[in-house]
MIDOKE-841909 format. One line per 4 residues: number of its first residue (from 1); for each residue x, y, z of C-alpha. Coordinates in nm, 4 decimals. Example, Ala and Ser with C-alpha at 12.3 -4.5 7.8 and 13.67 -1.06 7.14 Angstrom:
% MIDOKE-841909
1	1.2300:-0.4500:0.7800 ~ 1.3670:-0.1060:0.7140;
% end
This chain:
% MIDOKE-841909
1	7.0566:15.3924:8.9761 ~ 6.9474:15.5235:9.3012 ~ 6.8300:15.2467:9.3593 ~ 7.1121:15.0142:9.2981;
5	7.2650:15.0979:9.6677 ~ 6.9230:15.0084:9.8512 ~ 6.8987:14.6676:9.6405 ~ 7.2710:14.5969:9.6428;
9	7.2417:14.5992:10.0393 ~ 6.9311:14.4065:10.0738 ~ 7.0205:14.1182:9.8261 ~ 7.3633:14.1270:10.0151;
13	7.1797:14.0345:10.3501 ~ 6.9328:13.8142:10.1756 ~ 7.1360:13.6654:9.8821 ~ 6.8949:13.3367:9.8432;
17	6.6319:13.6025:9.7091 ~ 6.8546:13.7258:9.4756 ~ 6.8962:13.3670:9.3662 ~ 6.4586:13.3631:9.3207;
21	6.4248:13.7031:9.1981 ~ 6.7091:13.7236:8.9246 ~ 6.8357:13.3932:8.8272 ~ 6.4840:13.2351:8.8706;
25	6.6566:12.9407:9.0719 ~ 6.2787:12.8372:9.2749 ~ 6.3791:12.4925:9.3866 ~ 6.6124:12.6548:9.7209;
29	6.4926:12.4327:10.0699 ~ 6.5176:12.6417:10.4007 ~ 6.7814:12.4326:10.4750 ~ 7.0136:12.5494:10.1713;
33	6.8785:12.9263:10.2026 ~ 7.0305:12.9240:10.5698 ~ 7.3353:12.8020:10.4324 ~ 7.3713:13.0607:10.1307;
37	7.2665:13.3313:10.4252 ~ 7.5464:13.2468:10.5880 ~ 7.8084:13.2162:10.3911 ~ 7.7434:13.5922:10.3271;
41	7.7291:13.6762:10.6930 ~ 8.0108:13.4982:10.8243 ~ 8.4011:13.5176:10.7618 ~ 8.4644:13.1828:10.8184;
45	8.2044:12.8684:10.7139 ~ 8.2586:12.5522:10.7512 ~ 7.9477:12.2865:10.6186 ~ 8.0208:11.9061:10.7291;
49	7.7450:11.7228:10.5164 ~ 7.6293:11.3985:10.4099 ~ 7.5927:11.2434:10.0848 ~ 7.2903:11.3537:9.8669;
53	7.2977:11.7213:9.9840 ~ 7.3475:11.8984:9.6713 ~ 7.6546:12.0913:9.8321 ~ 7.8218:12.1521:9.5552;
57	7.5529:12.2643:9.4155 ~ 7.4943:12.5189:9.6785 ~ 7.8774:12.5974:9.6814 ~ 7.8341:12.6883:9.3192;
61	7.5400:12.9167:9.3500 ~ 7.7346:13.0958:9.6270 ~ 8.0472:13.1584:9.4122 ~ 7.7567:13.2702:9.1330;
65	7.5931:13.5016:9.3717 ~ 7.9407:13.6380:9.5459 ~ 8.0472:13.7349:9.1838 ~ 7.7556:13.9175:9.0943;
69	7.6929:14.1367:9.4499 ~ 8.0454:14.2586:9.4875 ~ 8.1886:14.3339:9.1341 ~ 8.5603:14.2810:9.1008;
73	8.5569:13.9668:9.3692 ~ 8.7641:13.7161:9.2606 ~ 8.7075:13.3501:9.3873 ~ 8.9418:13.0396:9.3716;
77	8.8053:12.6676:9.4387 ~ 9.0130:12.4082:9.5616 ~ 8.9745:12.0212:9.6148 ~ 9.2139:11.7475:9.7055;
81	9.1201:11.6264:9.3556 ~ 9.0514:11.8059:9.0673 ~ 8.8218:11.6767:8.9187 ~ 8.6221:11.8027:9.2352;
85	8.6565:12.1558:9.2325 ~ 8.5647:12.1193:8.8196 ~ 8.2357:11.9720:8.9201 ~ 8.1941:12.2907:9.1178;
89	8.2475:12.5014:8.7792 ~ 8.0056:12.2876:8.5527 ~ 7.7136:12.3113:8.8478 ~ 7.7236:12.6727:8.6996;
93	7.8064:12.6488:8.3139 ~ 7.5762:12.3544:8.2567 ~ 7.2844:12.3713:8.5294 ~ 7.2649:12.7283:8.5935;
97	7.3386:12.9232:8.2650 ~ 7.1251:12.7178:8.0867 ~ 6.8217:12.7850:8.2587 ~ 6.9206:13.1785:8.3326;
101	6.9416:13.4280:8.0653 ~ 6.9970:13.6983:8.3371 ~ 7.2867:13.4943:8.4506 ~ 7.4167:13.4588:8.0855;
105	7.3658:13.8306:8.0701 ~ 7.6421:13.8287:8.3403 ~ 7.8577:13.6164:8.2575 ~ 8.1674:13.8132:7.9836;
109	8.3149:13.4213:7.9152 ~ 8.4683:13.0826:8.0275 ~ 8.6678:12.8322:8.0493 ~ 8.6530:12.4958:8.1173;
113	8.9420:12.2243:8.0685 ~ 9.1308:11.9651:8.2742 ~ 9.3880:12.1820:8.2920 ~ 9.2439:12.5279:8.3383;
117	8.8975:12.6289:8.3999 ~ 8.7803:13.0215:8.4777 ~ 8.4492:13.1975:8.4736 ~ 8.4702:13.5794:8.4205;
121	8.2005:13.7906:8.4796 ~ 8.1349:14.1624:8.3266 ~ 8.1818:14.3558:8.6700 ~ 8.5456:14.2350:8.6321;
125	8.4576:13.9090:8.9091 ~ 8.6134:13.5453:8.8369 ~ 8.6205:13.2431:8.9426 ~ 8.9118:12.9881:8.8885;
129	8.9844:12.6619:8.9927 ~ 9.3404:12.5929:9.1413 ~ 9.5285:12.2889:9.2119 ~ 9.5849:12.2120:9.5064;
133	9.9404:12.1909:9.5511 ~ 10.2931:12.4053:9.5465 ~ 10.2385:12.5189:9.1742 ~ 9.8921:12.7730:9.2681;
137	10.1521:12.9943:9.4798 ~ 10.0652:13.2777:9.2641 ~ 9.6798:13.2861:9.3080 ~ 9.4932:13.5696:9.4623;
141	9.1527:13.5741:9.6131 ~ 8.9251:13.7248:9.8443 ~ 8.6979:13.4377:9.8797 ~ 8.8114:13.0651:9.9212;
145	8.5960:12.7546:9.8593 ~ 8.7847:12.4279:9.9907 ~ 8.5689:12.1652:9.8142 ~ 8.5597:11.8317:10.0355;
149	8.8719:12.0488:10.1766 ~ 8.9726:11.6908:10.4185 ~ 9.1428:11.5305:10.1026 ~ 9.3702:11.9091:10.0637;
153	9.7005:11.8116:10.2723 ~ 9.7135:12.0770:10.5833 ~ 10.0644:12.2237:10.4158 ~ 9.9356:12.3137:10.1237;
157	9.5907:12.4577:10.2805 ~ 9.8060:12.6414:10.5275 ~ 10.0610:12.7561:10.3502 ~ 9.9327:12.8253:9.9501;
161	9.5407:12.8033:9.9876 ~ 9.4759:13.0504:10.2340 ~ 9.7756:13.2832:10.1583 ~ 9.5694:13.3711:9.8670;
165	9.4762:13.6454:10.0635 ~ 9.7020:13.9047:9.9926 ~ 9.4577:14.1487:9.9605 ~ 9.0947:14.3069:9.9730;
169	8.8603:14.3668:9.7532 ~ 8.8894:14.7125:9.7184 ~ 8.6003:14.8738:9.4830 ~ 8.7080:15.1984:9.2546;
173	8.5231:15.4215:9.5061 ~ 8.8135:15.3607:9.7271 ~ 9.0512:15.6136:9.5096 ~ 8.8348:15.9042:9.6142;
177	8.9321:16.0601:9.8388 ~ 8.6448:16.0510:10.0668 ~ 8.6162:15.7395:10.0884 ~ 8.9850:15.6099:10.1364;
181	8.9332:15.5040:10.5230 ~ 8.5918:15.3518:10.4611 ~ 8.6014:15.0053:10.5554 ~ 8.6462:14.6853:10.3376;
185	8.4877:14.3624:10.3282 ~ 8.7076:14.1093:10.5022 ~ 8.8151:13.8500:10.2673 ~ 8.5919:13.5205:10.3594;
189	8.6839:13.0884:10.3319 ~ 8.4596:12.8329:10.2878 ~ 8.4914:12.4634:10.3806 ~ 8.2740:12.1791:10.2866;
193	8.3065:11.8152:10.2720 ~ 8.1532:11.5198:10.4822 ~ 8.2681:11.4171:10.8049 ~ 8.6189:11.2119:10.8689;
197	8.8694:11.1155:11.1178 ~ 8.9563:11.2401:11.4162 ~ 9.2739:11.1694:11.3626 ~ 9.2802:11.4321:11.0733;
201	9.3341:11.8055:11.1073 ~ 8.9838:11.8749:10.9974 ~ 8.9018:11.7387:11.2836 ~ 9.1061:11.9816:11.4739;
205	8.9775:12.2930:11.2529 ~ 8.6431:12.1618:11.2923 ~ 8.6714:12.2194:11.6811 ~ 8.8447:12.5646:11.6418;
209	8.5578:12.6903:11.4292 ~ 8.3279:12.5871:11.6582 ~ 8.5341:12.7263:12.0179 ~ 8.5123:13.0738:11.7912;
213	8.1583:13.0570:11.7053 ~ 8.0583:12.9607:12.0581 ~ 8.2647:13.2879:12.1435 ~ 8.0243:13.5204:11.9138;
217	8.3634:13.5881:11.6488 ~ 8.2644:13.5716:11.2858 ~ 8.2635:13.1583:11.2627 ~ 8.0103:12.9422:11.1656;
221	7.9789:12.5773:11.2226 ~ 7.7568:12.3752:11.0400 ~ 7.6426:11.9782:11.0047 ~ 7.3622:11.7966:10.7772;
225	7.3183:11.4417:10.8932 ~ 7.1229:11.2574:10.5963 ~ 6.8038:11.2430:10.7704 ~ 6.7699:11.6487:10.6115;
229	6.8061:11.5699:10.2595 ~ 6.5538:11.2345:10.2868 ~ 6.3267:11.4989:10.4628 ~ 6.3308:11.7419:10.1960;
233	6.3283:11.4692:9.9030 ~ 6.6721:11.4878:9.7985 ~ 6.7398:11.1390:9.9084 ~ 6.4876:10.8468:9.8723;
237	6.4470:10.6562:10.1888 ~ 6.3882:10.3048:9.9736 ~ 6.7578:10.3969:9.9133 ~ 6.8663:10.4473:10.2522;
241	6.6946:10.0983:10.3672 ~ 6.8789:9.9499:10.0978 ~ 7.2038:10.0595:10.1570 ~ 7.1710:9.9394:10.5409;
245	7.0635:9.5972:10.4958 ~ 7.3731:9.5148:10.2264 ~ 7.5678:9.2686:10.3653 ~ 7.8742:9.4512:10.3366;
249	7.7509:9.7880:10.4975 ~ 7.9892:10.0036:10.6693 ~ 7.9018:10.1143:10.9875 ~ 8.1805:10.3138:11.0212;
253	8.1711:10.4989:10.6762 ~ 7.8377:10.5489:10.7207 ~ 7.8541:10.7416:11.0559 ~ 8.0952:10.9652:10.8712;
257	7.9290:10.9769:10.5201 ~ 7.6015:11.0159:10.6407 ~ 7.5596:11.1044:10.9954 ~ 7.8269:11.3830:10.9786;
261	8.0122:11.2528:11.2732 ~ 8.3870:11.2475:11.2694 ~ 8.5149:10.8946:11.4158 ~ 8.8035:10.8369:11.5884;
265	8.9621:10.4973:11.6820 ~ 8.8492:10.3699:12.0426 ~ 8.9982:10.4532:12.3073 ~ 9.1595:10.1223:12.4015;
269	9.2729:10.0489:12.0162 ~ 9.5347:9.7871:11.9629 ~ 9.5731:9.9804:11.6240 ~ 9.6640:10.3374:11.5581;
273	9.4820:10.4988:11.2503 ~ 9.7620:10.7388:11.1962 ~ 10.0325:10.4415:11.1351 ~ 9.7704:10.2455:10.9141;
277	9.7269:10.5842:10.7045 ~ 10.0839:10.5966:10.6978 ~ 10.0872:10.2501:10.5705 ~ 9.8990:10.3136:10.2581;
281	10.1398:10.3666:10.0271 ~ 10.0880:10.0604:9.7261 ~ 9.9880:10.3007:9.4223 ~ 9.9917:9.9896:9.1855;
285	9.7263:9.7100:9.2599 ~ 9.7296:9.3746:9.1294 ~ 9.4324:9.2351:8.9842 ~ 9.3269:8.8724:8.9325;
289	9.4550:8.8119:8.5770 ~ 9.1058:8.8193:8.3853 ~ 9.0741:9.1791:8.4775 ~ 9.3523:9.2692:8.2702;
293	9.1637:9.1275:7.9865 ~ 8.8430:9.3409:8.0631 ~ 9.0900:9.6437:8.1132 ~ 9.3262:9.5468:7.8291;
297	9.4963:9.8899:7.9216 ~ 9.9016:9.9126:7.8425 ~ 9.8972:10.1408:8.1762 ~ 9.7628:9.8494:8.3980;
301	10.0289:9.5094:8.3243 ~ 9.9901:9.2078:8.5488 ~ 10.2945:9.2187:8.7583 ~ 10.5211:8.9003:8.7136;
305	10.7029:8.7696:9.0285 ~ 11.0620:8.8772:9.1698 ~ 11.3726:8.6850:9.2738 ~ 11.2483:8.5298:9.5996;
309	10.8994:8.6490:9.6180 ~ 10.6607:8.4618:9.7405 ~ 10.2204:8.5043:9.7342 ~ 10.0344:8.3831:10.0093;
313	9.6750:8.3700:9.9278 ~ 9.4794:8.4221:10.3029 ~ 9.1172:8.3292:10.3819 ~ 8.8783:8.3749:10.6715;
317	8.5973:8.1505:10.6172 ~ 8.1986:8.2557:10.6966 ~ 7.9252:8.0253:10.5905 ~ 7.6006:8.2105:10.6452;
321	7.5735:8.6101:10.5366 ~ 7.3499:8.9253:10.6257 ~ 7.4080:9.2451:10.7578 ~ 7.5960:9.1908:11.1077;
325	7.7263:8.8541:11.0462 ~ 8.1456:8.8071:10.9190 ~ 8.1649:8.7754:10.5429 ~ 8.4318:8.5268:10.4100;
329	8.7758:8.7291:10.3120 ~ 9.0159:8.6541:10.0616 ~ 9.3132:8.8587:10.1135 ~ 9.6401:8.8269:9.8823;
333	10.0118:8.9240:10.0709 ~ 10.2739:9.0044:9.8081 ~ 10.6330:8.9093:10.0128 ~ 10.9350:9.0901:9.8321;
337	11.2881:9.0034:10.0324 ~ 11.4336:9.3176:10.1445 ~ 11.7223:9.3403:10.3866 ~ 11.8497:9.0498:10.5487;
341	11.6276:8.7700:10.5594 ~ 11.3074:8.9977:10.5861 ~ 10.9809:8.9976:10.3598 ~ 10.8343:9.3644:10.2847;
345	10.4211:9.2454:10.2853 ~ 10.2134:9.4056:10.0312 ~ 9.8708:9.3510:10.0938 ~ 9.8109:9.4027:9.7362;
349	9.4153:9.2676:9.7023 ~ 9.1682:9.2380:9.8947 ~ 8.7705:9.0927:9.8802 ~ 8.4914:8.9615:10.0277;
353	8.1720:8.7506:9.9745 ~ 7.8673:8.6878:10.2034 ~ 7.9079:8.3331:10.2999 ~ 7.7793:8.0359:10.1015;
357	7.8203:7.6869:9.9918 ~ 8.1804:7.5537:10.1228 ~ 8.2164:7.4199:9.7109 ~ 8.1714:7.7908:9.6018;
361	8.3841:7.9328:9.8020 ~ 8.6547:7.6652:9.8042 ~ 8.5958:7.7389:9.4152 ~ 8.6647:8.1144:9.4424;
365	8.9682:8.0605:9.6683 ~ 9.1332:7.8609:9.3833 ~ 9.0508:8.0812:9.1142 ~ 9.2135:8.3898:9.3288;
369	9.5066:8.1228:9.3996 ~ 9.6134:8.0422:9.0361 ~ 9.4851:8.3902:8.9129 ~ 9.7552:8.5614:9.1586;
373	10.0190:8.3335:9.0789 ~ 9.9990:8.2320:9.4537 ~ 10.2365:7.9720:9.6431 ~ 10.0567:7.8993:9.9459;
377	9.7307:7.9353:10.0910 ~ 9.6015:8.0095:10.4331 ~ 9.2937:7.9040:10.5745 ~ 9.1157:7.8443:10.8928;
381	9.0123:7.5122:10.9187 ~ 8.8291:7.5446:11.2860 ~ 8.4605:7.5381:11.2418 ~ 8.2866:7.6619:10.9433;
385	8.6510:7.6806:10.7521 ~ 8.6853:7.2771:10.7912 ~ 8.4068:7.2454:10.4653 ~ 8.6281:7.4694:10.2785;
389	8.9434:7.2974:10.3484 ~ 8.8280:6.9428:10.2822 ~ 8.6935:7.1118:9.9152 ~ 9.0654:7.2346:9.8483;
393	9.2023:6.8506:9.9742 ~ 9.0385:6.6656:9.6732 ~ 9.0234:6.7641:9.3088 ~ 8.7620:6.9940:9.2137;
397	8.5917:7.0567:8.9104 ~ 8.5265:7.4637:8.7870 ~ 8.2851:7.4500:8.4993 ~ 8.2699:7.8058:8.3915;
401	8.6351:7.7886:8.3281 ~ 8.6685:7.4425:8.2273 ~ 8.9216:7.3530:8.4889 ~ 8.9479:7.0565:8.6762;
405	9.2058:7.1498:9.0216 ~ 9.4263:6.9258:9.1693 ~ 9.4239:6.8357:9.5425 ~ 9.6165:7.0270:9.7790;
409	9.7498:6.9174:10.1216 ~ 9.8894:7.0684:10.4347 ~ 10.2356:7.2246:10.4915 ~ 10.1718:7.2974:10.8684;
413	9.9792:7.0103:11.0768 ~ 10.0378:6.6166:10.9694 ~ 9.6946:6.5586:11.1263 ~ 9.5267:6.8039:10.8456;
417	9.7407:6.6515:10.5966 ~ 9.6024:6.3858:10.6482 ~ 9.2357:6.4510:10.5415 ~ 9.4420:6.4781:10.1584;
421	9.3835:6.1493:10.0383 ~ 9.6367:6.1804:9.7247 ~ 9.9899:6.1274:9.8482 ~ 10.1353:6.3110:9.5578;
425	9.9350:6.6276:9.6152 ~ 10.1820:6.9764:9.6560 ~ 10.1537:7.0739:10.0252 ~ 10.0369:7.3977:9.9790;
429	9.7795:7.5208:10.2630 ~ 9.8804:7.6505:10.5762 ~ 9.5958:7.5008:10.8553 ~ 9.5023:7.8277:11.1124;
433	9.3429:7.6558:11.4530 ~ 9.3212:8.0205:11.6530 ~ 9.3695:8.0208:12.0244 ~ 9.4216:8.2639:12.2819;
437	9.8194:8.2236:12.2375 ~ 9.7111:8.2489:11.8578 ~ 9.5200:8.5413:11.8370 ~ 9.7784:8.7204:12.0213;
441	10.0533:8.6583:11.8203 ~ 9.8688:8.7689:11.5129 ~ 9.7519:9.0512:11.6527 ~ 10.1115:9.1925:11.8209;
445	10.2714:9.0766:11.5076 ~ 10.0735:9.2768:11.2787 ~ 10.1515:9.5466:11.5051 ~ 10.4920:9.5065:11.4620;
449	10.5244:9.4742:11.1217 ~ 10.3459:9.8024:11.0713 ~ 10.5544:9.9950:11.2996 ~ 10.8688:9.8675:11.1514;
453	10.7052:9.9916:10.7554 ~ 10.7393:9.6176:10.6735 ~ 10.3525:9.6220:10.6241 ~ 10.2188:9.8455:10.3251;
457	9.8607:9.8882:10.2200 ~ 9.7034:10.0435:9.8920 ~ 9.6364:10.3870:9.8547 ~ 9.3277:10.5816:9.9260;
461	9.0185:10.5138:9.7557 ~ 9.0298:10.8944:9.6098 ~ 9.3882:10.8785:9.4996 ~ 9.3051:10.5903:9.3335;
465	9.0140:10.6877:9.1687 ~ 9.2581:10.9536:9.0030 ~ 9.4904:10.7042:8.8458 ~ 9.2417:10.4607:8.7504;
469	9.0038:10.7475:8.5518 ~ 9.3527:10.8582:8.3296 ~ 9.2762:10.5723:8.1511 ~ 9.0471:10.6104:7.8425;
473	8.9780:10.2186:7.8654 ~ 8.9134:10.2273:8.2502 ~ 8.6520:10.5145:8.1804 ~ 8.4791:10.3313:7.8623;
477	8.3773:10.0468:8.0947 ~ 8.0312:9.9747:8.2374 ~ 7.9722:10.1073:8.6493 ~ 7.9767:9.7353:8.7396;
481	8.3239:9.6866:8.5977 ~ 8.4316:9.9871:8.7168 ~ 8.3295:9.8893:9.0635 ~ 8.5322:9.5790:9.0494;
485	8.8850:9.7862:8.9755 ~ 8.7741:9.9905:9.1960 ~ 8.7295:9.7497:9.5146 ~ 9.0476:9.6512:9.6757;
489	9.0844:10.0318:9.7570 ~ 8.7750:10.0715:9.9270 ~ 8.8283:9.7162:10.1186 ~ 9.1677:9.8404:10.2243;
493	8.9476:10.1538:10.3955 ~ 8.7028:9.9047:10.5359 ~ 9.0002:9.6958:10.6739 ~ 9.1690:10.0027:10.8911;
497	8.8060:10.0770:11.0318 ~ 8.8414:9.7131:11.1530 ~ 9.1349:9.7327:11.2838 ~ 9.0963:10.0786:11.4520;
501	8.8007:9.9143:11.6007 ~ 8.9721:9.6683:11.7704 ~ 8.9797:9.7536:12.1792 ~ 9.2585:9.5084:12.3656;
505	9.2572:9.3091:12.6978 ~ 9.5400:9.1373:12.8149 ~ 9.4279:8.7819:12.9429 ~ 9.6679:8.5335:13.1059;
509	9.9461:8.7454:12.9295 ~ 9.8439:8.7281:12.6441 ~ 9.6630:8.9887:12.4315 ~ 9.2640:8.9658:12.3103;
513	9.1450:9.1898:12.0832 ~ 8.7858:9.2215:12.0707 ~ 8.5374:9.4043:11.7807 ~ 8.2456:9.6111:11.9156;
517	7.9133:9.4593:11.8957 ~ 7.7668:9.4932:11.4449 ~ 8.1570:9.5378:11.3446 ~ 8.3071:9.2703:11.1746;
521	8.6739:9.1757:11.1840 ~ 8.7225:8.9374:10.8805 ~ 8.9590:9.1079:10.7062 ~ 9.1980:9.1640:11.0125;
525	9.1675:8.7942:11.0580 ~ 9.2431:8.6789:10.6805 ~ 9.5421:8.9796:10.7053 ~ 9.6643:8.8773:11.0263;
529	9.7111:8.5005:10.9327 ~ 9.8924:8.6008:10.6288 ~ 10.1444:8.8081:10.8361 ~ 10.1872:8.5467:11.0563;
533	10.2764:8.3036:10.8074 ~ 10.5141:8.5512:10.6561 ~ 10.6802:8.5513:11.0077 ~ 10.7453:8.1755:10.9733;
537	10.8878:8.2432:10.5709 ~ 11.1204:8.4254:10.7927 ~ 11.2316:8.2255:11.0879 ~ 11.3051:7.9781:10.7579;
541	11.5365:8.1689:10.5746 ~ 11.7253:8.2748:10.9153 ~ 11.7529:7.8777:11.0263 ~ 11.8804:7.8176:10.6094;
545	12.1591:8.0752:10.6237 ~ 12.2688:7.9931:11.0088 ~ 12.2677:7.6453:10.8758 ~ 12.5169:7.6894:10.5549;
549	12.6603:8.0456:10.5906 ~ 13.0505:8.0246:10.6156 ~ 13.2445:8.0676:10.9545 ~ 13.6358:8.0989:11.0148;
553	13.7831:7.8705:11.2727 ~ 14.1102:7.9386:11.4283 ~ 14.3037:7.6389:11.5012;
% end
């Protein structure tokens, strides 16, 4: 025992030895040892890493270690999901306990559930998840682990989270008397997650961390681009390469995935982030009908139309794919009347293919048409999109469904109608020839439309992957299934780094928006024409009701 003191102190300052030495964890990088080092040292840690570190791995040994150099400690993790900060609790049931007996040794018992999951050690030290919301009020800790802490809303982490502190750690030494003025260890947060927008408050905390640890206060700042992790073998280059060259590679996501760089919108954006964030607030997505099928979930129901709604089925047309060239968009705008003579627009799918034969992709525009129940569709015919719209003008035959379609012709330009060769064919496409005058319509009007809240967008690709894994059926599906439900989320992300992308020019008075060089804008395109078209629904039903609504005259 008089030893313990001498030990205590030196596995204190060197806790990734006490990680070698006692729980026979070998496998530490220098990398992660400077990170465990300082998460001891400092007050206040923040990590922004990429994909492929292991941080939660690392988060859990530190909650491990924490718990076993200062007895009594207690610990609370908290994520914007769940599921999140659980992961951080089975890194040390199911990777570390099995492979320590001394940490076993430990360890008194545990927990883990959806709903409740603790770890309590024999020197009276815990660790407990909390949800991140109103309801963990009544939580106390003296360290704080924000797992991927940008998906925790800034209330709650403000005002519940880090309130936990009430108190100290105070050790039973304390209640002698010569020791009642000696000081404590400060209580001590730490915040991981990858980079994200500047937009976002992390952003802002991520600045104020750094100011303090420039200043020499107890702060410390670090990133892990992914070119550490490759370098140390957590991360195989092949993969890297591979994920680069797919042809629907986010440059954007990636900077802030994998580079750790927080991104903000340029500084001449048409588009603000923060009203396209605002926008996102479609929690139920509608799938092509087959999907139901696949799902065949009582939870996830094929929506059937309203009174007066109306599905416009938009497409911006690419022949030729890779990894900086557009991809061809299919984009479906759900119109519900609201008000007087107004359309709320519900971008309620969205998806994308590299290119191809005009046939093929005429063939999956029909498919998405009659799948969604659509009314019109809305193409541009200029260029490449001509091939396309001459397919969808004649019948056309879909073998793998047995289907032969009927031709289509044009609402919107007599000319393009008449390239429809059947007189009796529904006029059912909308022809897009962009110009200057065009472009700027599209783009002010999808402006507008936001602003107003007349434009809505799914949810988050997080929040959704919540919902979507409550369902037994959704979870018993293969990876490339789930991908598929999983999809219009993460092309509604891609879409607002488009559109945040966008830098303006005004040009003869009219506005040009303009992509930066590698950044596509195909789904701003396909989304724009859609709202453009919905802007003519309108204009209709005004010109119908001033037409036939009743006046008084006085004679």
């Amino acid at each position: 025992m008089n030893g313990v003191g001498k030990w205590a102190s030196f596995y204190r300052e060197n806790p990734h030895r006490l990680a070698s030495d006692y729980l026979g964890i070998k496998w530490l990088r220098p990398f992660q040892q400077a990170l465990i080092v300082a998460c001891f040292k400092y007050t206040y840690v923040m990590i922004i890493a990429s994909r492929g570190m292991g941080k939660s791995l690392i988060a859990a040994l530190v909650c491990v270690l924490k718990c076993i150099l200062y007895p009594g400690i207690k610990i609370c993790i908290a994520s914007g999901r769940r599921g999140q900060s659980l992961n951080v609790i089975n890194k040390i049931v199911q990777d570390f306990m099995g492979s320590s007996d001394n940490l076993r040794n430990e360890i008194l018992d545990y927990k883990v559930s959806t709903y409740f999951a603790e770890i309590r050690f024999k020197n009276g030290s815990n660790i407990k998840v909390v949800t991140a919301s109103d309801s963990a009020r009544s939580a106390r800790a003296n360290f704080i682990l924000g797992d991927e802490f940008v998906q925790i809303k800034k209330p709650i982490l403000d005002k519940v989270i880090r309130k936990f502190k009430a108190g100290q750690r105070t050790p039973r030494f304390f209640f002698k008397d010569k020791y009642k003025n000696y000081p404590k260890e400060p209580n001590t947060e730490l915040y991981l997650s990858s980079a994200y927008y500047k937009y976002h408050y992390s952003f802002a905390k991520f600045k104020s961390f750094f100011k303090s640890m420039l200043k020499g206060d107890s702060y410390c700042v670090m990133g892990f681009p992914y070119q550490l992790p490759v370098a140390e073998g957590y991360y195989p280059m092949e993969q890297i390469r591979d994920e680069l060259r797919e042809g629907d590679f986010d440059s954007i996501g990636w900077s802030m995935e994998m580079d750790s760089l927080f991104f903000g919108e340029s500084e001449n954006a048409f588009y603000s982030f923060d009203e396209l964030d605002n926008s996102r607030k479609i929690t139920n997505v509608m799938y092509p009908k087959p999907f139901y099928n696949l799902l065949n979930d009582n939870k996830f129901k094929y929506p059937m139309k309203k009174n007066g709604e109306i599905r416009i089925l938009s497409v911006d047309i690419a022949t030729q794919g890779g990894n900086k060239r557009d991809a061809t968009c299919f984009a479906v705008l759900q119109l519900i009347p609201y008000g007087k003579n107004q359309f709320l627009r519900n971008l309620v799918y969205l998806t994308t293919i590299e290119g191809g034969h005009t046939f093929n992709q005429s063939l999956k525009a029909r498919r998405l048409f009659y799948d969604f129940d659509c009314d019109y569709v809305v193409i541009d015919s200029q260029g490449v999109g001509i091939g396309v719209f001459d397919n969808l003008v004649q019948e056309q035959t879909d073998d793998t469904r047995n289907i032969i379609y009927p031709a289509w012709s044009c609402v919107n330009d007599e000319t393009m109608a008449d390239r429809c060769k059947d007189p009796d064919a529904p006029k059912m496409i909308y022809s897009i020839k962009a110009n200057l005058q065009f472009n700027s319509d599209c783009a002010v009007s999808l402006r507008d439309s936001i602003r107003q809240g007349k434009f809505r967008l799914l949810i988050n690709e997080n929040e959704a992957n919540e919902i979507l894994n409550s369902s037994k059926r959704y979870n018993s599906l293969s990876v490339e299934n789930q991908v598929l439900f999983q999809e219009p989320f993460y092309q509604t992300t891609a879409l607002i780094n488009e559109m945040v992308n966008l830098s303006f020019e005004v040009v003869n008075g009219k506005i040009r928006v303009n992509n930066q060089s590698g950044i596509r804008k195909d789904r701003f395109s396909a989304v724009s024409y859609a709202n453009l078209v919905a802007n003519e629904f309108e204009r209709q039903q005004r010109a119908f009701q001033d037409e036939y609504e009743f006046q008084t005259f006085i004679n």
